[in-house]
N, C-alpha and C positions, 0 to 999 in steps of 0.2 A: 776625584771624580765620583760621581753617585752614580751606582745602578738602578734602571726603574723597576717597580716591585711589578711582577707577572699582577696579570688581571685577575679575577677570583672569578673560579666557575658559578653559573649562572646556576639557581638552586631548581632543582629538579624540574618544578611545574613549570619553571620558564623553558627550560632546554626543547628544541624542536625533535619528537619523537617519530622516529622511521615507518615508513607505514608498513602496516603487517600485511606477512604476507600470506595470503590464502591458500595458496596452491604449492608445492615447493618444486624444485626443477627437478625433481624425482618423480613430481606429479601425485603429491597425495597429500589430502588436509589437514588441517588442524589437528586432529582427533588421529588420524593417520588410513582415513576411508579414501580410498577411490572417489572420483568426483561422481559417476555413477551408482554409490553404493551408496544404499541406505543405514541408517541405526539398527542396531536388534530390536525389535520386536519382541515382546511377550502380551498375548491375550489371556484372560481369567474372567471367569464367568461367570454368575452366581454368587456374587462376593456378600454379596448385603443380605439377608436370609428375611427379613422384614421388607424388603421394595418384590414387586410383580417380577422383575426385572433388572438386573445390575451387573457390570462390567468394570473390570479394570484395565487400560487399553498403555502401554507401555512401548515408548521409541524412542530411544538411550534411558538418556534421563529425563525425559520428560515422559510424568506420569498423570495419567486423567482419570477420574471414576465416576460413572454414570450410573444414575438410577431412576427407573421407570415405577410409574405409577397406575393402575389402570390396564385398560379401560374401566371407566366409573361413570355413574352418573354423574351429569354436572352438576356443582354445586348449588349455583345458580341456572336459573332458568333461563336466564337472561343469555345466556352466553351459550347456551344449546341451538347446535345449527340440525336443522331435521334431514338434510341429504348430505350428511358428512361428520366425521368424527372430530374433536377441537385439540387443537395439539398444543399447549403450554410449554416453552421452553425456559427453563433460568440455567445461567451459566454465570460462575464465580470462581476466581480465585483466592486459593488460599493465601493468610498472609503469608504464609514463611516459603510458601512457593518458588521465592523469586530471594537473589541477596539481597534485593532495599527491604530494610526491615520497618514499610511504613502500613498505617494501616489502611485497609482497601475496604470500602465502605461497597453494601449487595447492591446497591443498584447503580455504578458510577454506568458513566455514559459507553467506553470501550464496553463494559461486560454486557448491557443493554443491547448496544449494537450486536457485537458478535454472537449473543442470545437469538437475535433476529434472524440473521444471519442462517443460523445451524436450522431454526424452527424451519425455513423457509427451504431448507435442503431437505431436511428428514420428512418434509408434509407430503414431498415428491417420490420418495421412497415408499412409504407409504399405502395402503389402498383404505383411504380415509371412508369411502363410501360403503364401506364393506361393515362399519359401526358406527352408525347414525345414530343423536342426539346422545353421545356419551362423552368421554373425554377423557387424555392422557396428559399426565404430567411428567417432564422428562428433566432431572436434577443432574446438570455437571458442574465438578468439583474440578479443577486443578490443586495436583498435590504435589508438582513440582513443574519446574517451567522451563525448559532450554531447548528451547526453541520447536516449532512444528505444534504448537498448542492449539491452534485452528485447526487443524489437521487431527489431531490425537482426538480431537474432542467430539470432531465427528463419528469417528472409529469406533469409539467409546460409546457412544450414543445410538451407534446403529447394535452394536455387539448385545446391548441391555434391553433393544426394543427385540432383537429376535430370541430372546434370554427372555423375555416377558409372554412371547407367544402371539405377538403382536403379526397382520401379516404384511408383508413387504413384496414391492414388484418383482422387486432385484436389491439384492445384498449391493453396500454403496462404502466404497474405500475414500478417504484423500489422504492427498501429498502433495508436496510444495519443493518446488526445483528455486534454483536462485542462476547469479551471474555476477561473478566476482573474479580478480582478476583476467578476465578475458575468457573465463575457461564456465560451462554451465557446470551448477552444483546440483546434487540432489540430496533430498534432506537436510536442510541446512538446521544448524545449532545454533546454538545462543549469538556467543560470538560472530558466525557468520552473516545474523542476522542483523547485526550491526555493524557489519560493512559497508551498509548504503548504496548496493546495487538492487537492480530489480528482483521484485521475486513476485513466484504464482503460487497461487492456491488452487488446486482442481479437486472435485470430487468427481467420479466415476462409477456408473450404475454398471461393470463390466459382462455382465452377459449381454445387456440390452446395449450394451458401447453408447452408454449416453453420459455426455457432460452435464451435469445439475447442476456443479457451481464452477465458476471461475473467477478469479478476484486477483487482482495484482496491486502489490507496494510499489511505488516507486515509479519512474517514468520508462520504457523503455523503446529503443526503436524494433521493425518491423523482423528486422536481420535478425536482432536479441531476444523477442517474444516467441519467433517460433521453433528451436532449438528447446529450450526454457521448457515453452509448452507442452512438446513432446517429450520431455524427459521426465516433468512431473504426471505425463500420461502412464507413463513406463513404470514409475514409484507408483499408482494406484494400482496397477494390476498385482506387482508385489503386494503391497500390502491387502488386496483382497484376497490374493493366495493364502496368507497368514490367518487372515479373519476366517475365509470358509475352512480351514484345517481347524481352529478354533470352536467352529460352529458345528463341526460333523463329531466333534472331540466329548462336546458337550451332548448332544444327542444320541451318541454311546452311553454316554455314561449314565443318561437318567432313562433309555433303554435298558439297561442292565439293571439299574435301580428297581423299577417298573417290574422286572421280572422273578428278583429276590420278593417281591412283598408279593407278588400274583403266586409265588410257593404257598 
């Protein structure tokens, strides 16, 4: 009699892989956060001693740096508006930002867009009118990327214009909630972000309680957006806490500075 030879397991990349799971029945993420809890947080301010203005805006790992220029005269004339000030945004990431070790060329269309994007929040922030026929340029750098990079970059960008002396209506936070396994996330990470459920982007002007931006990946229904919503409202007011401790940290200090050289 013959025996038949067992089948040979199927080599890795064929094998059907379990889908991971986001949440555990412990109820706590990837990373081992609370579905409510955000990343740490670290603000720095005055990093770049050559920009008017620069920040470094940090939540886990993902790390942003901004650097403001200005107010200056435009360079061009052309481009000088007489009842408002002209706000220039570029936004890039680095290449080793991210694990694909490919190269990311300054002006691909994503960094374009999301360039737009940030100018279009920060102009609202803002009181443009207040420095007529001049102009600002505002440089963000991603220096590492896992996840919340739309988010960090605003943070970043707002921390370098009030670090520049620039003036603002109201100090302006974002954060981004998700909805993965059944359950809303906040601050989501790399990984989570490739889960493939919806996610929001908010920014919040929180004294004035005004929404400037909102933006959403993904399709969701009405049940799923407003949840979502409200918890990425909930992650801006945190991270505006962080930022204004940030910003009163920093105006100590060049108080104090100020008063050593006034001896």
């Amino acid at each position: 009699s013959c025996t038949r030879a067992a089948p040979r397991p199927l080599p890795p990349y064929y094998q059907q892989r379990a889908p991971m799971e986001y949440v555990s029945l412990e109820g706590l993420r990837l990373d081992g956060r609370r579905p409510k809890e955000t990343r740490q947080m670290r603000c720095t301010m005055t990093v770049l001693p050559n920009a008017d203005g620069s920040a470094l805006f940090e939540m886990g790992n993902t790390k942003v740096l901004a650097a403001v220029y200005g107010p200056r005269e435009a360079p061009m004339r052309s481009h000088t508006l007489h009842d408002r000030m002209v706000v220039q945004c570029e936004f890039s990431m680095a290449s080793f930002s991210t694990g694909e070790r490919r190269r990311r060329t300054k002006g691909d269309r994503k960094s374009v867009e999301l360039g737009l994007v940030i100018k279009q929040a920060l102009e609202t922030a803002m009181i443009t009118e207040l420095l007529p026929r001049s102009q600002v340029d505002v440089n963000i750098q991603v220096l590492q990327a896992d996840g919340g990079v739309r988010a960090a970059a605003i943070n970043a960008a707002i921390l370098a214009i009030a670090d520049a002396g620039i003036p603002l209506r109201d100090t302006m936070a974002s954060c981004a909630a998700g909805y993965l396994d059944g359950v809303p996330l906040l601050d989501l990470n790399y990984l989570e972000e490739g889960g493939g459920g919806p996610e929001v982007y908010v920014a919040l002007q929180p004294n004035l309680n005004k929404v400037v931006l909102l933006q959403m990946d993904n399709k969701a229904t009405v049940d799923v957006f407003a949840p979502v919503n409200e918890l990425a409202l909930e992650g801006c007011r945190v991270v505006a806490q962080v930022m204004r401790e940030a910003m009163l940290k920093q105006t100590r200090n060049l108080a104090a500075t100020r008063a050593i050289e006034a001896l």
